[in-house]
C-alpha positions as CSV (number, residue, x, y, z in Angstrom):
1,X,136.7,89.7,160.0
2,X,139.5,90.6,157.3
3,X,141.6,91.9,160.0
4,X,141.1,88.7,162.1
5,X,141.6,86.6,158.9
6,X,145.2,88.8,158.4
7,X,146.3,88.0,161.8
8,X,145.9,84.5,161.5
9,X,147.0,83.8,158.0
10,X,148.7,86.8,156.4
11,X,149.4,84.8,153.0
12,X,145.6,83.6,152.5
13,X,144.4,86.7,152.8
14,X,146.8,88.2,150.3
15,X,146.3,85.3,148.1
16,X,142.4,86.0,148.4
17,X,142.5,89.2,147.5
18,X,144.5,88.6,144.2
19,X,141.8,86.1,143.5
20,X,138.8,88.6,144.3
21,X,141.1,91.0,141.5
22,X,140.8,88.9,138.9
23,X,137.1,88.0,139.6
24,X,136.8,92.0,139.7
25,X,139.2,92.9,136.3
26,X,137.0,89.9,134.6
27,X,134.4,91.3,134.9
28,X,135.2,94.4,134.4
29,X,136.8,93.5,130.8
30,X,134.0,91.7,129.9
31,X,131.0,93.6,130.8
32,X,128.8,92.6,127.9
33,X,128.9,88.5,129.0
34,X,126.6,86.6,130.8
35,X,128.1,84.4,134.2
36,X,126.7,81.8,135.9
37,X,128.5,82.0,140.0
38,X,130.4,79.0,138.9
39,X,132.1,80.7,136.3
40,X,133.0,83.3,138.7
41,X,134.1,80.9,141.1
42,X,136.4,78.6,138.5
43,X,137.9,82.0,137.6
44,X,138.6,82.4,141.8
45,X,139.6,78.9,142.4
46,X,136.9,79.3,145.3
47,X,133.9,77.7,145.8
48,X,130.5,79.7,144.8
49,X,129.7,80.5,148.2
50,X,133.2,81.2,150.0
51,X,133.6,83.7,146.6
52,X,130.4,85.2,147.4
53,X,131.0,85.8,150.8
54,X,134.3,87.2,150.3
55,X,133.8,89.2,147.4
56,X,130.2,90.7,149.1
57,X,133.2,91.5,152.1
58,X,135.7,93.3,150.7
59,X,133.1,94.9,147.5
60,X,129.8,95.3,149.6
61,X,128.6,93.6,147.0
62,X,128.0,89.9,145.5
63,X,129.9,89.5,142.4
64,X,126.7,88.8,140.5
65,X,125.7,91.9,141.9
66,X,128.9,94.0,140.9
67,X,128.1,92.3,137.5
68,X,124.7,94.1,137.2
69,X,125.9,97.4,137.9
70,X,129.1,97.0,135.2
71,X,126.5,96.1,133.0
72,X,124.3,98.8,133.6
73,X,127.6,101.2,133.7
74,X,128.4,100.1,130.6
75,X,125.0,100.5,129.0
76,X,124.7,103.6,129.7
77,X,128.5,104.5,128.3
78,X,127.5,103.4,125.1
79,X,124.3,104.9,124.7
80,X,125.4,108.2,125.7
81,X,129.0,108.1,124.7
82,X,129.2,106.2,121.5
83,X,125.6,107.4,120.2
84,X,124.0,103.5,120.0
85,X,120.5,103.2,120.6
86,X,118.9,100.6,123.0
87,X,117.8,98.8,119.7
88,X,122.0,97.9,119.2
C-alpha cells in the first residue's frame, strides 16, 4: 500500500509521514498525558480514522496503542530507574 501510495503521490506520502512524526515525538514527549484520538488527529491534521489507519501502517500499531506501551515504558523507567514507588 505505502509503495503504491509513493508511486502515485510522492509528496503526500512524505507529507504523511512528517505528520505520523509528530503524532509519534508527541507522544513520546508527553508520555504521562491522557489523549482522546481527536487530539491525536488535530495534532496530524488527519481525520481520526485516516490517522489510525496510517499510523497502525507504518507503526503496526494504533496510535492509542503506541500510547499504551509509552506509558507502560515509562512506568516502568521511573520505578526502576528513578526509585518512585507505584504509590507516586
Amino acid at each position: 500500500m505505502k509503495l503504491y501510495l509513493e508511486c502515485m503521490h510522492p509528496q503526500t506520502v512524505n507529507q504523511q509521514d512528517s505528520r505520523l512524526e509528530k503524532v509519534k515525538r508527541f507522544i513520546d514527549e508527553n508520555p504521562q498525558e491522557r489523549y482522546i484520538p481527536v487530539q491525536l488527529a488535530e495534532t496530524a491534521e488527519l481525520s481520526e480514522k485516516y490517522l489510525r489507519c496510517l499510523f497502525k501502517l507504518h507503526y503496526g500499531v494504533t496510535p492509542l496503542d503506541y500510547h499504551k506501551q509509552t506509558r507502560m515504558n515509562y512506568a516502568r523507567f521511573l520505578l526502576a530507574e528513578c526509585g518512585h514507588s507505584i504509590k507516586h
